[in-house]
C-alpha positions as CSV (number, residue, x, y, z in Angstrom):
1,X,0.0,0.0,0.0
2,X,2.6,2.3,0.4
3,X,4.0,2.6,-2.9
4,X,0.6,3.1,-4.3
5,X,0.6,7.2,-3.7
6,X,4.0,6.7,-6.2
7,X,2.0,5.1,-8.7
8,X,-0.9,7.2,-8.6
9,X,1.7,10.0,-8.6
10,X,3.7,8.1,-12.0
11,X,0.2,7.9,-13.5
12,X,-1.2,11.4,-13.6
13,X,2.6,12.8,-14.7
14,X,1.7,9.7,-17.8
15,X,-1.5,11.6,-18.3
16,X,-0.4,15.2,-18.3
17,X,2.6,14.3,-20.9
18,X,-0.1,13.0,-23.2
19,X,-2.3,15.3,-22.6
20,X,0.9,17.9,-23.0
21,X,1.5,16.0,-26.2
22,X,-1.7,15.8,-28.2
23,X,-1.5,20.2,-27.2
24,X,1.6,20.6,-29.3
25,X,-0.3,18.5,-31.9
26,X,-3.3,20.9,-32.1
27,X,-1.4,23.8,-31.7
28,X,0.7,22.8,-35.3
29,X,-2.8,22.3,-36.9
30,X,-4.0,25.5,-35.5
31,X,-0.8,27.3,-36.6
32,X,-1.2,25.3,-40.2
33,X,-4.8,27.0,-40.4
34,X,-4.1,30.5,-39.2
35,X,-1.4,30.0,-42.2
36,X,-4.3,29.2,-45.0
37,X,-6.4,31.6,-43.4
38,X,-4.1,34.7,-43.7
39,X,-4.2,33.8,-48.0
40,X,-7.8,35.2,-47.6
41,X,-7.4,38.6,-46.7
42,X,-3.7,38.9,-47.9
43,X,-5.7,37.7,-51.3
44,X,-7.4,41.1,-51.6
45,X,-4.6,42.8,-51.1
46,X,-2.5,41.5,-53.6
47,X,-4.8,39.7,-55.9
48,X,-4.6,36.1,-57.3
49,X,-1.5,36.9,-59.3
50,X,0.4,38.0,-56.2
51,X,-0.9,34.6,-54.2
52,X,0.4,33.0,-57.5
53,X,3.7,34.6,-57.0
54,X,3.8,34.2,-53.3
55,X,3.0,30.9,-53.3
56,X,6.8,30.1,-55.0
57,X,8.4,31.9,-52.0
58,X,5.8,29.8,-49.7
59,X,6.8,26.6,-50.7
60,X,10.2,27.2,-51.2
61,X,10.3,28.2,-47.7
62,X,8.5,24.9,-46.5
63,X,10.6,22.6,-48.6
64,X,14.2,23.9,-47.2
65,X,12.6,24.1,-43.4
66,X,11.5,20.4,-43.5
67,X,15.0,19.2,-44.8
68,X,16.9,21.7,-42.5
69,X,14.5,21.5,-39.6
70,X,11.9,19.0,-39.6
71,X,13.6,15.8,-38.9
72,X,16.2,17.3,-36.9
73,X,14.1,18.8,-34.2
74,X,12.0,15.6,-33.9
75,X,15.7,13.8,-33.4
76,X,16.5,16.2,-30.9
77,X,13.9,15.7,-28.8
78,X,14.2,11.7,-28.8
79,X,18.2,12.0,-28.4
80,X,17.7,14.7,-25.7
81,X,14.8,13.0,-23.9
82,X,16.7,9.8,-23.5
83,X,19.6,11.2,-22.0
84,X,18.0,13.0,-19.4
85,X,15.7,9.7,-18.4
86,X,19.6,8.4,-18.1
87,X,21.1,11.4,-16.3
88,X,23.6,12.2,-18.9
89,X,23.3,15.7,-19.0
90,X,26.7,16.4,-20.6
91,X,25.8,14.4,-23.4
92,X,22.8,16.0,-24.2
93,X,24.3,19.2,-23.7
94,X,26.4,18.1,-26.7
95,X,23.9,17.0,-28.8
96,X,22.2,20.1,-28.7
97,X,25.3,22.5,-29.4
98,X,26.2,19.7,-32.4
99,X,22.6,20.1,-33.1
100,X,22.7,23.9,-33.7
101,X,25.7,24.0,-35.5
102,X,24.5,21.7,-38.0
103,X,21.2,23.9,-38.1
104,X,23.4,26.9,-38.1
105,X,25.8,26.1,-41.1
106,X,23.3,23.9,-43.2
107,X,20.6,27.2,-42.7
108,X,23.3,29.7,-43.4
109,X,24.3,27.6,-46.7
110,X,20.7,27.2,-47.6
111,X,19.5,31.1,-47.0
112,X,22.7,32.4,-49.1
113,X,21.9,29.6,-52.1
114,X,18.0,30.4,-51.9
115,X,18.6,34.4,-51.9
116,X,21.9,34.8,-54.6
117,X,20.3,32.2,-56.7
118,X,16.4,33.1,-56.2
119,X,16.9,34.4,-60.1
120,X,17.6,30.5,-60.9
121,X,15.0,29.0,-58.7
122,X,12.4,31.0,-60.1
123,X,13.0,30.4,-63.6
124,X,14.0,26.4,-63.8
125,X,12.2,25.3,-60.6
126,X,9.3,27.2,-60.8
127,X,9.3,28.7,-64.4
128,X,7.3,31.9,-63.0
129,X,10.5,34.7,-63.3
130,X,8.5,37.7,-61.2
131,X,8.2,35.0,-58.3
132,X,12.4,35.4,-57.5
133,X,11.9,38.7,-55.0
134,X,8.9,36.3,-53.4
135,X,12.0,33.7,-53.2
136,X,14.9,36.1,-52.2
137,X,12.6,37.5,-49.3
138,X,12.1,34.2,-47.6
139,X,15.8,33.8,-47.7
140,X,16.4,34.8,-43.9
141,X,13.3,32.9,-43.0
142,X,14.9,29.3,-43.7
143,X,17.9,30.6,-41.8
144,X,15.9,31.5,-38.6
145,X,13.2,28.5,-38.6
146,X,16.5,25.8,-38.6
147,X,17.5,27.2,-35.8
148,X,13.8,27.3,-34.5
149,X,13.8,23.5,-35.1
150,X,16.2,22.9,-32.4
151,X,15.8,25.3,-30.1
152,X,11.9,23.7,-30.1
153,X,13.6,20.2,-29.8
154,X,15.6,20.9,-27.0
155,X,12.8,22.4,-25.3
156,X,10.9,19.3,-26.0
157,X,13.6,16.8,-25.4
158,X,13.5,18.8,-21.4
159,X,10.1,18.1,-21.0
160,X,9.3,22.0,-22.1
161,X,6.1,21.7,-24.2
162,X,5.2,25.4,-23.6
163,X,7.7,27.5,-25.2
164,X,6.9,25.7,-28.6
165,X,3.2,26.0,-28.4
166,X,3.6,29.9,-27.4
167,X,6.3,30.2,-30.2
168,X,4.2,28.6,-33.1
169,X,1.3,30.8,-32.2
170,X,3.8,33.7,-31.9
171,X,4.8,33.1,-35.3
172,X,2.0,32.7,-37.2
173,X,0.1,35.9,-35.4
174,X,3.4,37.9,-36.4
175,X,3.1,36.5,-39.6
176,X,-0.4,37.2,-40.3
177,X,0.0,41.0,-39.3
178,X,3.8,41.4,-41.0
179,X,2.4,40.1,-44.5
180,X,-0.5,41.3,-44.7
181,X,0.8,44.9,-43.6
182,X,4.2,44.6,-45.6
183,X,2.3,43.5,-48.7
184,X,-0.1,46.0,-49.2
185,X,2.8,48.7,-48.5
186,X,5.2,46.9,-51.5
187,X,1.7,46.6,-53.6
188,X,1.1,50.1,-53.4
189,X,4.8,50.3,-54.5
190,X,4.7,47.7,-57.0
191,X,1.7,49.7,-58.8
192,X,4.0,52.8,-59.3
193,X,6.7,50.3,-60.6
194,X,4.2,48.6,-62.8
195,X,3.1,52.5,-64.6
196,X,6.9,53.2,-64.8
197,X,7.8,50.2,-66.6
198,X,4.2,49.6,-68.4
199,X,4.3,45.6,-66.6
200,X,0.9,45.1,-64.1
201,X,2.4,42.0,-62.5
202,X,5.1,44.5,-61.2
203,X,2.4,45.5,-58.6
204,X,1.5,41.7,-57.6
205,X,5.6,40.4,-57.3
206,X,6.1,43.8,-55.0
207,X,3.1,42.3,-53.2
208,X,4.3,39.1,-52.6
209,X,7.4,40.3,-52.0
210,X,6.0,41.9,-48.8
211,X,4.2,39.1,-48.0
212,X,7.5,36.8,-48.1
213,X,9.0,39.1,-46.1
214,X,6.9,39.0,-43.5
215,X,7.8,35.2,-43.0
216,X,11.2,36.6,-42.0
217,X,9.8,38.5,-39.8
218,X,7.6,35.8,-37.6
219,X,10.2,33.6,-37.9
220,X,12.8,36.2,-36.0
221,X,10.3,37.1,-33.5
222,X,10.2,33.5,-33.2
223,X,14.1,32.6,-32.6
224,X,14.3,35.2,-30.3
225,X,11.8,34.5,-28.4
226,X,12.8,30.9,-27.9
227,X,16.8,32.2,-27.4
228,X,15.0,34.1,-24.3
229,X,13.6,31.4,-22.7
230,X,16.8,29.0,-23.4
231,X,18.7,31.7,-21.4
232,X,16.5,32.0,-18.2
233,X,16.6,28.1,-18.3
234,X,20.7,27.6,-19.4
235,X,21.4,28.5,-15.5
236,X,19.4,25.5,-14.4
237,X,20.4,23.3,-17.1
238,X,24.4,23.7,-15.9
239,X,23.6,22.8,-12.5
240,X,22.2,19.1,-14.0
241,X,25.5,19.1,-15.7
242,X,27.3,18.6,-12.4
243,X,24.9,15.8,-11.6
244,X,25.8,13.7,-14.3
245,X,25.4,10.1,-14.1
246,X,26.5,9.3,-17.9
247,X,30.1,7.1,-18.0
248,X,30.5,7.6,-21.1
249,X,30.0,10.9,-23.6
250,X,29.9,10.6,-27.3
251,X,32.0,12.9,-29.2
252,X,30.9,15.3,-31.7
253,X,31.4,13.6,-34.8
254,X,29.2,10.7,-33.3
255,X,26.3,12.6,-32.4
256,X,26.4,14.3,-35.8
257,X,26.0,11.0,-37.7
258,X,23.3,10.0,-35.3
259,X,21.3,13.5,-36.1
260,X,21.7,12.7,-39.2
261,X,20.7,9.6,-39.9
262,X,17.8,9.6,-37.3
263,X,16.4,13.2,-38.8
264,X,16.5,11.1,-42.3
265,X,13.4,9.0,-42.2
266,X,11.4,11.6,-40.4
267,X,12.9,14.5,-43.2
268,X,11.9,11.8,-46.2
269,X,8.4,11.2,-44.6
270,X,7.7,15.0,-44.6
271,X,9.0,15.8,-47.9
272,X,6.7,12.9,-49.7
273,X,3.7,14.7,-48.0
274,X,4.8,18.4,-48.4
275,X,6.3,18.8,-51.9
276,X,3.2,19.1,-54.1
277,X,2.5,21.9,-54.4
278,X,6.2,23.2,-55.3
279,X,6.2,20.1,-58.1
280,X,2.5,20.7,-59.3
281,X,3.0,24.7,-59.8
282,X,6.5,23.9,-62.1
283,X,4.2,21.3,-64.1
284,X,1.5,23.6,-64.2
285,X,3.5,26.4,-65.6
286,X,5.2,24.5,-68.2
287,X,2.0,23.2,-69.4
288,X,0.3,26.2,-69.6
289,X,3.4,27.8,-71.3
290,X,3.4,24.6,-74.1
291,X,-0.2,25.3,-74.6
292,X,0.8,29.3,-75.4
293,X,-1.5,30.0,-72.2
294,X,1.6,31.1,-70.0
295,X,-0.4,34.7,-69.7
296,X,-2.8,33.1,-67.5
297,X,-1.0,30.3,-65.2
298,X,-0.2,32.5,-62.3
299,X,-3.6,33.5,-62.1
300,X,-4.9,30.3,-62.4
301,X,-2.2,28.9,-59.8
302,X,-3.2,32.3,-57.2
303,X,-6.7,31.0,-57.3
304,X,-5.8,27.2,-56.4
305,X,-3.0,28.6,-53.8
306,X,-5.1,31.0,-52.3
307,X,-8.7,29.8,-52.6
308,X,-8.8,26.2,-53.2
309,X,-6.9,25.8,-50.9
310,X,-7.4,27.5,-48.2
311,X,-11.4,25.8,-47.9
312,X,-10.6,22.8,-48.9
313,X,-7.7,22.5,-46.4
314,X,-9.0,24.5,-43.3
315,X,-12.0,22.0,-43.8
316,X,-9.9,19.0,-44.0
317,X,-8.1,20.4,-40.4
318,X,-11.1,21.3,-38.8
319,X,-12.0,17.8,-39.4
320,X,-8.9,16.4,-37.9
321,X,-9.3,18.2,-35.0
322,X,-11.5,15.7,-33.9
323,X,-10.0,12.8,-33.5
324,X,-6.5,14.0,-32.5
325,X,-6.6,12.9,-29.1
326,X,-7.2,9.7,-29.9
327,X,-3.9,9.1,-31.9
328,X,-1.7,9.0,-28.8
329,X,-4.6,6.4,-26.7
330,X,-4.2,3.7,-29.5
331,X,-0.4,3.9,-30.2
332,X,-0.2,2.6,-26.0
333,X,-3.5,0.3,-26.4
334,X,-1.1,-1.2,-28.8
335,X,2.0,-1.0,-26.7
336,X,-0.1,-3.0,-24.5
337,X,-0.8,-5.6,-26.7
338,X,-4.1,-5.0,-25.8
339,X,-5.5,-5.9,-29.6
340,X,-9.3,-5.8,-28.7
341,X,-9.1,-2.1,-26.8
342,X,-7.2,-1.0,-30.2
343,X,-9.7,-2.1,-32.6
344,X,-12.4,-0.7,-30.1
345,X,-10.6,2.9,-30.1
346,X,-10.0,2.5,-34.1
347,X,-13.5,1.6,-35.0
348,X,-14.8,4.4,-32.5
349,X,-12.4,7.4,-34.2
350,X,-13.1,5.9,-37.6
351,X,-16.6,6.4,-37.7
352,X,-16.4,9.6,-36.0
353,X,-14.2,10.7,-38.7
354,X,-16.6,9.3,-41.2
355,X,-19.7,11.5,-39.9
356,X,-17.6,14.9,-39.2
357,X,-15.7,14.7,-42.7
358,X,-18.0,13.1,-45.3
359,X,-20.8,15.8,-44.8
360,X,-18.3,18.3,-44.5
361,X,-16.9,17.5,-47.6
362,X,-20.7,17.7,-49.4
363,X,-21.9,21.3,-47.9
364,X,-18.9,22.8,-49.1
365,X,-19.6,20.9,-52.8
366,X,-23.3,22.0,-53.0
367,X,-22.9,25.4,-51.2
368,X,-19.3,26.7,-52.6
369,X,-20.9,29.4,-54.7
370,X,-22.2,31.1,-51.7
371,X,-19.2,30.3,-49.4
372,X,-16.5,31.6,-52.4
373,X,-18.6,35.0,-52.8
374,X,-18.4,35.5,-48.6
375,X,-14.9,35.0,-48.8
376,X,-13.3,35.9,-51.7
377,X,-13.1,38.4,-54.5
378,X,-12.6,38.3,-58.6
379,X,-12.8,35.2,-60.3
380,X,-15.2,33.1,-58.1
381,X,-16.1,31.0,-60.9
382,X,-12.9,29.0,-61.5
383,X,-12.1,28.9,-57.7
384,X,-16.1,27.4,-57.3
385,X,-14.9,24.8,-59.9
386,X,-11.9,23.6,-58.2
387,X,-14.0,23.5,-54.9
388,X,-16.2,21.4,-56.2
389,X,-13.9,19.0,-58.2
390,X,-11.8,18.4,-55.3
391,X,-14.2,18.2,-52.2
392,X,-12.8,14.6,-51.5
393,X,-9.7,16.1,-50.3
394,X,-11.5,17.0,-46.9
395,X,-12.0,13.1,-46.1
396,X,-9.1,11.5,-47.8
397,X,-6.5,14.2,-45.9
398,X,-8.6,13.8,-42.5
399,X,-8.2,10.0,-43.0
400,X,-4.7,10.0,-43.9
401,X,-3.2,12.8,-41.5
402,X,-5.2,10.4,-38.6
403,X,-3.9,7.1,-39.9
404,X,-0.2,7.7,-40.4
405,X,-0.1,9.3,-37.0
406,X,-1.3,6.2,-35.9
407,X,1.7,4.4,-37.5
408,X,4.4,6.7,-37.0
409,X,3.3,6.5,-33.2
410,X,3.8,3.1,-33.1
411,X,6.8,3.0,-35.2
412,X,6.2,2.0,-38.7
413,X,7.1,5.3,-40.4
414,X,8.6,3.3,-43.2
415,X,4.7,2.4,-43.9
416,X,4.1,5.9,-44.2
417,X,7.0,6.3,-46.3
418,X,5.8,3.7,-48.5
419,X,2.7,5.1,-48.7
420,X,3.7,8.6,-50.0
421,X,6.2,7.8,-52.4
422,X,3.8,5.5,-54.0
423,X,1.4,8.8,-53.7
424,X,3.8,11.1,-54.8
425,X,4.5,8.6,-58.3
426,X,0.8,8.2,-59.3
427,X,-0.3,11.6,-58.6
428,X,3.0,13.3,-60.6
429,X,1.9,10.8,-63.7
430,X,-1.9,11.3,-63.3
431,X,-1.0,15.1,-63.6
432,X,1.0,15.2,-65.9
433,X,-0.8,12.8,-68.5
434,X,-4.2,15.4,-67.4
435,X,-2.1,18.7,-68.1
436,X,-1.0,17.5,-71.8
437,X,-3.8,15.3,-73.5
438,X,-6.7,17.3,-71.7
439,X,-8.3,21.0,-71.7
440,X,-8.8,20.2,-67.5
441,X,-6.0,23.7,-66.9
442,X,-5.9,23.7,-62.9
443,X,-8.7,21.2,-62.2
444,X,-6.0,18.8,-63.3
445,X,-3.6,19.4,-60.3
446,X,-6.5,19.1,-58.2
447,X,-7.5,15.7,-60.0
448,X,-3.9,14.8,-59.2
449,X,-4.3,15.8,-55.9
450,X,-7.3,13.2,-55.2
451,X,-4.9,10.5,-56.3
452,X,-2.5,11.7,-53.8
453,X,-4.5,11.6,-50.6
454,X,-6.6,8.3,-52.2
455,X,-3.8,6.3,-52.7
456,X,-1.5,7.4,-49.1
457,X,-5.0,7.1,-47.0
458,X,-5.1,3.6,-49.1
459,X,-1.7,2.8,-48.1
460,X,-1.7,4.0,-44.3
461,X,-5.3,2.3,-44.0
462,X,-3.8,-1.1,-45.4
463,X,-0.8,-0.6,-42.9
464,X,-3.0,-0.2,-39.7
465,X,-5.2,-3.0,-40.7
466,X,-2.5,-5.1,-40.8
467,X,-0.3,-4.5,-37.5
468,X,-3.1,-4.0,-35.7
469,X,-5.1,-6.3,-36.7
470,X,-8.4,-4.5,-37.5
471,X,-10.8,-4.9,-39.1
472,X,-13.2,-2.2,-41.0
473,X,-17.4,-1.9,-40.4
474,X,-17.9,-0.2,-43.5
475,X,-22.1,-0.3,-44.0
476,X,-22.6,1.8,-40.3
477,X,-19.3,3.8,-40.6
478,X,-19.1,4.7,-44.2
479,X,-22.6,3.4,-46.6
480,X,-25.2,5.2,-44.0
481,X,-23.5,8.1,-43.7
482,X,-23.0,8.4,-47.6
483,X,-26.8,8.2,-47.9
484,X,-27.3,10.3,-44.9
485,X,-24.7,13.1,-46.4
486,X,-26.4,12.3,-49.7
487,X,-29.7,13.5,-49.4
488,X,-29.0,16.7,-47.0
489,X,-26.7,17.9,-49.7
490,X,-29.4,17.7,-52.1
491,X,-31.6,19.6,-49.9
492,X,-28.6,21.9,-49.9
493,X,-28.3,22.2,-53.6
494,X,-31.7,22.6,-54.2
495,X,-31.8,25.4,-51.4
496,X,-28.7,27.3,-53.1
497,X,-30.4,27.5,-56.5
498,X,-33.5,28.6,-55.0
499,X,-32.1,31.4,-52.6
500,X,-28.9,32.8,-54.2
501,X,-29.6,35.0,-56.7
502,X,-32.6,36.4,-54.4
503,X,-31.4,36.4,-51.0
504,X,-27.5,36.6,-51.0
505,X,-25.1,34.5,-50.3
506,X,-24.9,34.8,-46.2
507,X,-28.4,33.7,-46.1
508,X,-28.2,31.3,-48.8
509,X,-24.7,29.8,-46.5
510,X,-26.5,29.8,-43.4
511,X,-30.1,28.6,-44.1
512,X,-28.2,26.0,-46.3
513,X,-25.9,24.8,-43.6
514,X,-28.9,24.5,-40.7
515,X,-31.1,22.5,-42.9
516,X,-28.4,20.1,-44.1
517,X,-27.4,19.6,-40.6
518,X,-31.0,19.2,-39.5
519,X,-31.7,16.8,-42.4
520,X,-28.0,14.9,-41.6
521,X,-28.1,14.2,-38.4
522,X,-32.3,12.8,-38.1
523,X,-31.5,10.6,-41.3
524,X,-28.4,9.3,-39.4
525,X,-30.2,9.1,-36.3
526,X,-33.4,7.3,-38.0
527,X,-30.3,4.7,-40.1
528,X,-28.9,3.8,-36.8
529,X,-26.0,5.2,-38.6
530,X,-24.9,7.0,-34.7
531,X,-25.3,5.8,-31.4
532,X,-26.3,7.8,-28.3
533,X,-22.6,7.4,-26.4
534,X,-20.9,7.7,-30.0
535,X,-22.6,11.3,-30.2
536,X,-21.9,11.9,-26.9
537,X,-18.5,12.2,-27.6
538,X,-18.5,14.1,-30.9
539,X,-18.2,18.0,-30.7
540,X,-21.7,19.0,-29.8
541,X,-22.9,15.9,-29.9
542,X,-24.5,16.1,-26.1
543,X,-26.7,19.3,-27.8
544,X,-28.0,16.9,-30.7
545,X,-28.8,13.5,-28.5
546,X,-31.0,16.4,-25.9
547,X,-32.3,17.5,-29.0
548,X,-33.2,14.3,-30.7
549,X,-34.9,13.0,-27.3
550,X,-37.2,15.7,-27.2
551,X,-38.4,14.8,-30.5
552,X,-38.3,11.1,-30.0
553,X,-36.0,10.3,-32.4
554,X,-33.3,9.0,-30.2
């Protein structure tokens, strides 16, 4: 009896790292959608052209942070985390200075290659040449984030979750107010550039411009707010140093082959799942420029950048949002062995997933004319047409994003790996054979975007099913809900047509989305297609099942 207190006290510091963990998880989604949010606004300002434009400098930002950064912090954090367990302070001392100056030379190399040569980059890479000040501004950026990357795995590796989660919300606020600030000031320029030199994209590079710059800008705010908090903690890290319990410390060149090849799977895994849109845009633009339509591909790319995007993502987040948590509770069912919890978690989470994201994905298919007029201005037709065409984004990323969580968790990244190379292949050749034998334009990148998701979600789904040994319902989870999602998005088309062009398109959004919710949830209720506890659990749920027993239905 008397070690139980200990236990108890070992169980609820178990609970508050998860619970610790699955907040730096949300907080990176949240961070991800503040991102694709900020396109809306910053697309007014600018226009679609300078989205199109700053989208290069995006991407080419993302790309060089996941191979400088990505893997690296994660390795810092595991390498870090197990010396401490161990005592060996010094050691892990080491592996964080080796850590940093590998982020420190590899960033500097990078940020002077991507800002000399942003001429280059813009015209082989991307074949867009206005986008290389959009590229030469988010230089410093890819500087600052790798050393962001392990400063935030270090932090982590301690047992720190805090200063990442305040410094990713940091950034992206800083970011959001920086661009959107900087490039309307370098627009405003831009315009007297573009009446100097009689060029109108002038204006929307200068833009962009502005808008890359502002990356720089987060991601500085960033650094040195994490280089604050590393020195009001440095005084009690030295202290640990002279409790050291390690008998044996690695030298430097030892712990820079193990960075290295940890960070390499981890670097790989991102890459496979981050790349498209950098690849798409440079097949895109060589397309259009074969076709003799190279006048209108950065237009066409601003619109699927900046609108397309930005719904069909922050949907596909919001969905996975809610079923997070639950990544984290399988991965130590499974630890356990316990096969019968795993499969009860999987098949709970599943179906959740099923009934948040598949009528997700057909409001915003039936009412994207309404929702693309709310939020967006000048050319609301094409970006309603790429809405619509790739709608089945929103379950296929939710799906995927969940399931190879799952399998990295539990240690089978090279599933994962598997799974988006094989994406990666058959979405670059579906793309490609689309952009030259057909007249699809853009709706062919998203096309080859469906095949992506499909086939990882395909992949990671066979993986799970296979260590874990579970097995799909798929009449409750995935057939009733179809029918259910079915029929309210009729009742949501029909509504659109009818209201629209008479009452606007706020009214038409929100009397559309209350009756398809209404018409959703009793046909799912009336299926059988939800139980009470399943609802329950669901976000609002407990609102629905009160709602549904008043009326009888439940």
């Amino acid at each position: 009896m008397k070690h139980l207190p200990k236990r108890k006290s070992g169980e609820m510091k178990s609970k508050e790292r998860k619970k610790k963990r699955e907040w730096i998880t949300t907080i990176g989604l949240v961070a991800y959608l503040i991102g694709l949010l900020m396109r809306i606004p910053l697309g007014r300002i600018i226009g679609d052209k300078g989205i199109g434009f700053f989208a290069a400098g995006m991407e080419v930002f993302i790309i060089s942070t996941i191979i400088l950064s990505y893997g690296l912090s994660k390795t810092v954090t595991i390498s870090i985390k197990y010396r401490i367990k161990r005592e060996m302070y010094r050691s892990a001392g080491r592996v964080f200075r080796s850590a940093l100056f590998l982020a420190v030379i590899s960033g500097a190399v990078a940020a002077c290659g991507i800002f000399f040569f942003s001429t280059g980059i813009a015209q082989v890479v991307v074949l867009e040449d206005m986008s290389y000040l959009a590229i030469a501004a988010a230089a410093p950026a890819v500087f600052l984030a790798a050393v962001m990357g392990v400063l935030k795995g270090y932090f982590q590796g301690m047992g720190t979750m805090m200063p990442t989660v305040h410094s990713k919300l940091l950034e992206k606020v800083i970011m959001c107010a920086s661009s959107l600030i900087l490039g309307a000031v370098l627009y405003t320029y831009g315009l007297k550039v573009a009446a100097l030199l009689k060029n109108g994209e002038y204006a929307s590079a200068y833009g962009a411009f502005g808008a890359s710059l502002g990356i720089g800008i987060a991601c500085l705010f960033g650094t040195l707010h994490l280089l604050f908090i590393y020195a009001v903690y440095s005084g009690s890290f030295k202290q640990q140093i002279g409790k050291d319990g390690g008998k044996y410390a690695e030298s430097r060149a030892e712990i820079l082959i193990m960075l290295i090849t940890t960070s390499l799977p981890y670097t790989i895994c991102a890459l496979l799942y981050s790349m498209n849109y950098l690849v798409d845009q440079r097949l895109f633009n060589y397309a259009m420029n074969i076709k003799g339509q190279g006048s209108l591909r950065v237009l066409h790319w601003g619109i699927y950048y900046g609108k397309y995007s930005v719904v069909i993502g922050g949907a596909a987040i919001l969905c996975t949002l809610s079923v997070i948590g639950a990544v984290p509770r399988i991965a130590q069912l499974f630890d356990r062995q316990d096969y019968r919890a795993v499969q009860e978690e999987m098949g709970r989470n599943i179906h959740q997933l099923a009934v948040i994201s598949i009528p997700c994905a057909v409001l915003i298919a039936v009412l994207a004319e309404p929702i693309a007029e709310l939020l967006f201005i000048e050319e609301i037709k094409t970006a309603v047409k790429l809405i619509q065409a790739g709608t089945a984004v929103v379950v296929l990323f939710s799906f995927t994003y969940f399931l190879a969580g799952i399998l990295q968790r539990i240690r089978k990244i090279q599933i994962v790996i598997l799974g988006g190379l094989a994406a990666f292949i058959l979405h670059l050749i579906v793309t490609v054979l689309l952009l030259g034998n057909t007249g699809l334009g853009i709706t062919a990148v998203v096309c080859g975007n469906i095949v992506f998701y499909l086939t990882a979600c395909g992949v990671c789904f066979f993986g799970v099913t296979r260590y874990m040994k579970y097995s799909q319902e798929w009449l409750r989870t995935f057939a009733i809900t179809l029918i259910a999602a079915g029929v309210s998005g009729l009742i949501g088309m029909l509504l659109n047509k009818a209201l629209l062009s008479l009452a606007g398109a706020a009214a038409t959004l929100i009397i559309g989305v209350v009756a398809c919710f209404i018409v959703y949830n009793v046909l799912l209720i009336v299926l059988r297609g939800v139980r009470k506890e399943e609802l329950n659990e669901m976000p609002g749920g407990k609102l629905i099942v009160s709602i549904a027993a008043r009326v009888r239905l439940m």
